[in-house]
N, C-alpha and C positions, 0 to 999 in steps of 0.2 A: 857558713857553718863554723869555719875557724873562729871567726871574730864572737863568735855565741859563745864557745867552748872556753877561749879566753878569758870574756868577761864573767864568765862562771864561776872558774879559777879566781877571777882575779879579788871578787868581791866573797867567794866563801874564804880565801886567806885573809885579807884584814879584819874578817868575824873574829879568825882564831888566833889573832897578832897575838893578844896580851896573856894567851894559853902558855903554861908549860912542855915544854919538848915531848915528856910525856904524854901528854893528854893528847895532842894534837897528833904525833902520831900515828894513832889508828883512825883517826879522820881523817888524814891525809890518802892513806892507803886506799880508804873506802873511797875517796874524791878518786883516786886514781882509776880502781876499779871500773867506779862507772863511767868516768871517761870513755876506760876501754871498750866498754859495753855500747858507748853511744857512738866509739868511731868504727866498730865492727857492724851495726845495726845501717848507719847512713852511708859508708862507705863500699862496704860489701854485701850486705842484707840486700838493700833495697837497689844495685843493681843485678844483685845475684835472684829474685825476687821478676824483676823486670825480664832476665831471659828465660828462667823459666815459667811464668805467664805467656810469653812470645814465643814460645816453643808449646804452648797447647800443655804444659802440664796440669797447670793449674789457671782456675777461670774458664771464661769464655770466648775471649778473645784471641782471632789467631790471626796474629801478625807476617805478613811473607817472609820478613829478615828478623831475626834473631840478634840482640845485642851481644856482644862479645865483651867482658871484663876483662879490665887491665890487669885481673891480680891472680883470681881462681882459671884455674882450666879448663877448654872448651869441650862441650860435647855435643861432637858432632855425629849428626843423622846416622840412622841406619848405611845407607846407601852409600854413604863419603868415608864410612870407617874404612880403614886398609889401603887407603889412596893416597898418595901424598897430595895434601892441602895446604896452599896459601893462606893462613890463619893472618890477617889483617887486622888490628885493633885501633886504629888510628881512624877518625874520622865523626859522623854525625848522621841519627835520621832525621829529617821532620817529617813527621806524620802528621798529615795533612788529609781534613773529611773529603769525599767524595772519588774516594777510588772508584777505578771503571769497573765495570760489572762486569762478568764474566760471560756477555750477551753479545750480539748483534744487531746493532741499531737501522733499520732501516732509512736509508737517506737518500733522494736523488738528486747526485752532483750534476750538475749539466757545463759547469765553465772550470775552468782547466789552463794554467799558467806555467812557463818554465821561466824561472827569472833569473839572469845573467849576473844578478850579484850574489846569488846562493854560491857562486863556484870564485875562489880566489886566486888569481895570475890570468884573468881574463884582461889584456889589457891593449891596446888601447879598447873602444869600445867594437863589439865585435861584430863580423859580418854577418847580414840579414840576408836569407833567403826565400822570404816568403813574403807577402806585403798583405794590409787589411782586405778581405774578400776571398783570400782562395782557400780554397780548400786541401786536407791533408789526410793522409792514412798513417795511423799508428806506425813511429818509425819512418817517416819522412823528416829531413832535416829542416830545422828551423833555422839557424845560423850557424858559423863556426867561427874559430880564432884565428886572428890577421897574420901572426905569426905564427903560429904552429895550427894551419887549414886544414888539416887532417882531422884536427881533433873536433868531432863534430856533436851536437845538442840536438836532440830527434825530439819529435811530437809522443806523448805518452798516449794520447787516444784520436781517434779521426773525425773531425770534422769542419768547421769555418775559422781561421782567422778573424775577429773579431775586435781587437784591437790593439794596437803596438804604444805603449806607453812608455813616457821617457821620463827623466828625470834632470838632475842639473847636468849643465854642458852636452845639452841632446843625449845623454847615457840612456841608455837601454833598459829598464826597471822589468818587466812584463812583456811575455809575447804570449798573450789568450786567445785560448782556441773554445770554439760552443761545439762540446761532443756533439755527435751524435748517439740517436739511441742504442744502436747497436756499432760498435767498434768493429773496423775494417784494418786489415793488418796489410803493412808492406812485407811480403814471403823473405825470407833469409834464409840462406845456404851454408851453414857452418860448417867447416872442415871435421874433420876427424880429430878431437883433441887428443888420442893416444899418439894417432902416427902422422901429428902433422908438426913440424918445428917450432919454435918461439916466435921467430918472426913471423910465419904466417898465421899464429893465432891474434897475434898483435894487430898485425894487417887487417886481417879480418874485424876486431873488435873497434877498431877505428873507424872500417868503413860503414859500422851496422848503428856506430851511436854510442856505445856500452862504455867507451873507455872514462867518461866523468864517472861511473862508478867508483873507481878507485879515489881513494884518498891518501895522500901522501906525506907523509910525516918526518924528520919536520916540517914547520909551517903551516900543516893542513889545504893541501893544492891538490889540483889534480896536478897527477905525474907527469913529467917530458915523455916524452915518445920514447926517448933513448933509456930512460930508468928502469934498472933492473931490481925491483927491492931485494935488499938483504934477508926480510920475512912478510910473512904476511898477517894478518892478526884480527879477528872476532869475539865478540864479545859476546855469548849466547844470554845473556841477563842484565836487565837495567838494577839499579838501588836508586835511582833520583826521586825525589816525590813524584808518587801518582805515575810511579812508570806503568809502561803494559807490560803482558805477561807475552813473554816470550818465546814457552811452550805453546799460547794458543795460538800465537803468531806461524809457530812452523807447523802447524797441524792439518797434515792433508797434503803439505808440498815435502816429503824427505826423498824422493826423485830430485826433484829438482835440486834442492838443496846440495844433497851429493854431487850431482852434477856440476853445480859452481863451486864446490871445494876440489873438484878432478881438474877445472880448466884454471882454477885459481896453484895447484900445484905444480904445471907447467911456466907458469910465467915467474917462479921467483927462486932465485938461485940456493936458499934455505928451505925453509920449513913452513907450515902454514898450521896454525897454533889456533886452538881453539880454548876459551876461557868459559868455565862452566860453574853452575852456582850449586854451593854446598851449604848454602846460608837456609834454605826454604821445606818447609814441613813435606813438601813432596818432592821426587825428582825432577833432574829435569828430564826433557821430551828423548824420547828414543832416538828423537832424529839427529839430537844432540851425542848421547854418549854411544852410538854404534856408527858413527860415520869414521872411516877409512881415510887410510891416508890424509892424518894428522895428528897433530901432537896435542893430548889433550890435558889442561891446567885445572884444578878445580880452586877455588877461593871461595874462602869463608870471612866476612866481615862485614859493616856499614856499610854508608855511603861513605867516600865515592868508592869502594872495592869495583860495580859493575862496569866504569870507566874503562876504556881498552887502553887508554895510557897507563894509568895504573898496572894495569896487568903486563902490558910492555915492560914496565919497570922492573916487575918482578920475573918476568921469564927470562926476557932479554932486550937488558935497556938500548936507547941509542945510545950511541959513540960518536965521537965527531970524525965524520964523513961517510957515517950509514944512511940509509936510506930504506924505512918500511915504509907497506902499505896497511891501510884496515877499511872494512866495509862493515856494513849490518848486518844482520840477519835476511832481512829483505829482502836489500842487495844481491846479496848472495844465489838468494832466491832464482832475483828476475836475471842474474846472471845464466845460471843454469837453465833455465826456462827459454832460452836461445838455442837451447841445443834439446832439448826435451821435446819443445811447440815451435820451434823453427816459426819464431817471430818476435817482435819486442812489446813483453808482456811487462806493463810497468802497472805491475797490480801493490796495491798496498791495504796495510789494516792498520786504521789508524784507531788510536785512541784517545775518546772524547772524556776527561776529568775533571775535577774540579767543585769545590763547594757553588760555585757559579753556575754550573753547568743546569740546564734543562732535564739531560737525560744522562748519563755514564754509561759508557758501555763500548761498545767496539765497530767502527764502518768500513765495508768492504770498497773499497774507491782506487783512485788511480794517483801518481804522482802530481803535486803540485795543485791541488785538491783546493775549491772556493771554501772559506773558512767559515763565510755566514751558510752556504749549503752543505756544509757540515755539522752545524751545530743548534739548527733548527730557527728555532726563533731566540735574535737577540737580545739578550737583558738590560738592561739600564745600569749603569754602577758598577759593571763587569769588564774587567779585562782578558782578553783572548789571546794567548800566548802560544806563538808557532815552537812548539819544543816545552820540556820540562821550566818549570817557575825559575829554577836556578840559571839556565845557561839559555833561555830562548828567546824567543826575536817579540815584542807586541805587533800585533796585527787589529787593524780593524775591519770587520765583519764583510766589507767588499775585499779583503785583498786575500791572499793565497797562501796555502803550506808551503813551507820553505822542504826545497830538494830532501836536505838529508832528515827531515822531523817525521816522526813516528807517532805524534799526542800535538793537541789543540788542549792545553791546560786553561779554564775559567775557572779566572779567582777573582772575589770580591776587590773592589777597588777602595782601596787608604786612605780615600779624603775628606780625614777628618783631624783635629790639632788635638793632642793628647798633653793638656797644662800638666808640666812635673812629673808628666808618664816614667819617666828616669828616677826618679826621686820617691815618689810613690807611687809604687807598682799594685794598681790596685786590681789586677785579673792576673789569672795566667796564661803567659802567650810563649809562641815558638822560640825558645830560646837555650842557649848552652851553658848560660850565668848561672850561678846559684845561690843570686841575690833575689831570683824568681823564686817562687816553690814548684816553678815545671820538676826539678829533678825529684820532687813526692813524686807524684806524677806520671810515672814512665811511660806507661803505655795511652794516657789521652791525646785522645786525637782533635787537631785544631783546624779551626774552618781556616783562616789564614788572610789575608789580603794585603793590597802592597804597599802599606804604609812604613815608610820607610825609620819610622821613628828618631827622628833626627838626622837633621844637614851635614852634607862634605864637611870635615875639620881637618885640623893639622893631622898629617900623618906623623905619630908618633908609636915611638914604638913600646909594644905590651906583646902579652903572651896572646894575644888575640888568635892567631893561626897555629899554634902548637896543639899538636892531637888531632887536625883535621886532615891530613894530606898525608897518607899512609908512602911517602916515595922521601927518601933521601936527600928534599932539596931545601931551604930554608929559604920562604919564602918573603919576610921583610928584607931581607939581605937584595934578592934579587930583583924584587920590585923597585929596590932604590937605586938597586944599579942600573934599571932599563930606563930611570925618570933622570938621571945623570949621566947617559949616553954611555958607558963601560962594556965597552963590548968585550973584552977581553973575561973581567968578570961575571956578566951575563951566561954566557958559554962555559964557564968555571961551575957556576952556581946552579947548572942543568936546565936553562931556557928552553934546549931545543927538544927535552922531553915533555915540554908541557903543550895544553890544549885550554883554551876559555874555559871548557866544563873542569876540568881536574883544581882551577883557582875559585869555579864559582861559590859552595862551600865555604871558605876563607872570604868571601868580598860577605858574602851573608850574615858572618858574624864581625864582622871589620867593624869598630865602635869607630873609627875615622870617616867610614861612608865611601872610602877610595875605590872608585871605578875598577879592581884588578882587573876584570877579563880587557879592558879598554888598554890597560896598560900592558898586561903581556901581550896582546894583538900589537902595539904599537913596538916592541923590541924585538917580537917574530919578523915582522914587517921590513926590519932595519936591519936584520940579520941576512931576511933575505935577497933586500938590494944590494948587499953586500958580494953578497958568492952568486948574484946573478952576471 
């Protein structure tokens, strides 16, 4: 738009080179005029235009998130007036077709996997308790860790053993179980969370299975035995393409829920925070803004705003030598659900999206869920992604949801060569340029696929990442310190507040193609053989 505006400029002044002062003048003024006309129109118009379409005023279409402008002031919902909001401007949507429906898809999973690389500090490879043929009841352990054997990995539903699969160096990949039709629970006796100690809830949560829940941050590990987190942290709302919805998610469980934010407020010597969304035409879930005993954050903005790092950032960042934990909503759930149903319910609702998909909509299933019996019958030319498009694992159609994933994303697969795609853009596709005409555009939504539109190159530096990471850190800075080993500045430049999803955003639009989530994994990693 500058370079238009420019050559505008540039070629109505040599019209009027050989004019007199006077004459030229009042042409000049009028050239300015409409300048200003056309950078109020492109600059503020059209995305001031864009949130309120997305906000249901105008049109038809109603978008779950709301754009936020960098100029004009937000306005925010009924419901978030009067509250103090994390207003976030910094970031990106892509909207992308085939959001989940707002249904329940009927599906029967029958094979059922916990896999030992979903969980990081599992290390050497970890001890097997079970062998191909036996049998297990919901809550029987399947293995545990050689150095910290307490910390133990239970069966999510009951029935055969079925096959132990390995990968390089005999590693452990899959331990699948063939439910049976009706799930058979191992009974659990959970102490009194009001008047029972720290230690003995810990005790307890060790010996039942539950402690992989947690997730421990830095790093993203499960926690030592002996960690006490500083906070605790939720994030009651996704912004990543094709998230699910999160009110539908706790609807029917605010028992339980409550309940694992009562036994999550015994175990951390802080506060236990919950991050709620201000961005959406309706509220969120009751179960969300009436729970007790916690501190509640609401945030208005893009992606990533629904990230629980981001919101860490803004409540209360790490420090070097803090230590929080964060779980799901799920989580949280099947946490509470130990003390509700006195058994380990490891119920999930996952959600099936995607312009690829068969069906969109919502399946009621258990953790670690078969992916092709989730998604019905497989496509041809489709990719199946365990987690959101931005930060999730591919899978094919025999292997399994990963532990902490909430959504099975199909999206059409990119293979195909786009001659001078770069050069002449001749559609409009997902993009932040505005060498595209996406930003006419605002609210169309793209089928999407994963072509990556050009190969790894030098990483050089541009404003490629500026405006997408609404947190304090400068991310080419610190990506080149983690590829030049700088541990000193790595820690300076706030490595150890980030996660794969809070960089995935930035690798999306990266015109170099640089692997980031690969590369802050690889300086997380180095950090933590450091202070282990």
């Amino acid at each position: 738009m500058k370079r238009v505006l420019f050559s505008a400029f540039f070629f109505y002044s040599s019209a009027l080179y050989a004019q007199s002062v006077e004459e030229v003048l009042p042409q000049f003024h009028a050239l300015i005029a409409g300048l200003t006309v056309l950078f109020l129109i492109f600059y503020i118009g059209v995305p001031q235009y864009a949130l309120y379409r997305a906000r249901g005023w105008v049109g038809n279409r109603k978008r779950r998130y709301s754009r936020p402008t960098r100029i004009l002031p937000v306005r925010l919902p009924d419901y978030a007036r009067g509250k103090k909001v994390h207003i976030l401007r910094q970031g990106h949507d892509i909207v992308l077709s085939g959001e989940p429906q707002n249904k329940l898809i009927d599906r029967t999973v029958r094979h059922y996997a916990i896999q030992p690389t979903n969980f990081r500090g599992i290390f050497p490879i970890p001890k097997l308790t079970v062998q191909i043929g036996d049998r297990v009841k919901a809550g029987d352990v399947l293995y545990y860790q050689r150095y910290q054997p307490k910390i133990q990995h239970v069966s999510p539903v009951s029935g055969e053993i079925v096959a132990i699969n390995r990968g390089r160096k005999r590693s452990i990949i899959e331990v699948v179980i063939a439910a049976d039709e009706q799930t058979e629970y191992k009974p659990l006796h959970p102490p009194d969370w009001k008047n029972s100690s720290r230690e003995e809830l810990v005790e307890f949560l060790l010996q039942c299975g539950a402690w992989p829940l947690f997730n421990q941050r830095p790093y993203d590990i499960i926690p030592p035995i002996n960690a006490v987190p500083r906070d605790i942290f939720i994030s009651t709302f996704s912004t990543a393409p094709l998230a699910p919805d999160y009110n539908m998610i706790v609807n029917g469980h605010g028992e339980a829920f409550q309940m694992g934010l009562n036994v999550l407020s015994r175990l951390t010597s802080g506060k236990v925070h919950l991050g709620l969304n201000a961005n959406g035409i309706f509220p969120p879930a009751k179960e969300y803004t009436e729970a007790s005993g916690v501190e509640k954050h609401w945030f208005y903005g893009i992606h990533p705003t629904g990230n629980v790092g981001v919101q860490i950032h803004h409540i209360a960042p790490i420090r070097s030598g803090d230590v929080v934990w964060t779980l799901t909503v799920q989580q949280v759930i099947q946490l509470g659900k130990i003390w509700t149903e006195q058994k380990w319910v490891a119920d999930r609702v996952i959600a099936i999206a995607g312009a690829g998909a068969e069906e969109t909509g919502y399946v009621r299933t258990k953790v670690g869920a078969n992916i092709g019996e989730l998604i019905g019958e497989p496509r041809e030319k489709t990719r199946y992604i365990s987690g959101d498009v931005l930060s999730g694992e591919t899978k094919a159609p025999h292997q399994f949801l990963n532990w902490q994933h909430e959504m099975v994303s199909c999206i059409p697969e990119g293979d195909y060569f786009e001659p001078f795609g770069w050069l002449v853009p001749s559609r409009v596709a997902p993009s932040r340029s505005r060498t595209l005409a996406n930003f006419v555009f605002p609210n169309k939504v793209f089928d999407g696929d994963t072509n990556t539109h050009g190969e790894k190159r030098a990483f050089v530096m541009s404003d490629d990442y500026d405006g997408l990471l609404p947190m304090d850190i400068p991310l080419y800075h610190l990506m080149k310190a983690i590829l030049v080993n700088d541990y000193d500045k790595m820690e300076q430049l706030g490595i150890k507040e980030l996660s794969e999803e809070d960089v995935a955003l930035a690798e999306w639009r990266c015109t170099s193609k640089q692997p980031l989530q690969q590369i802050l994994r690889r300086g997380l990693e180095m950090w933590r053989e450091q202070e282990m």
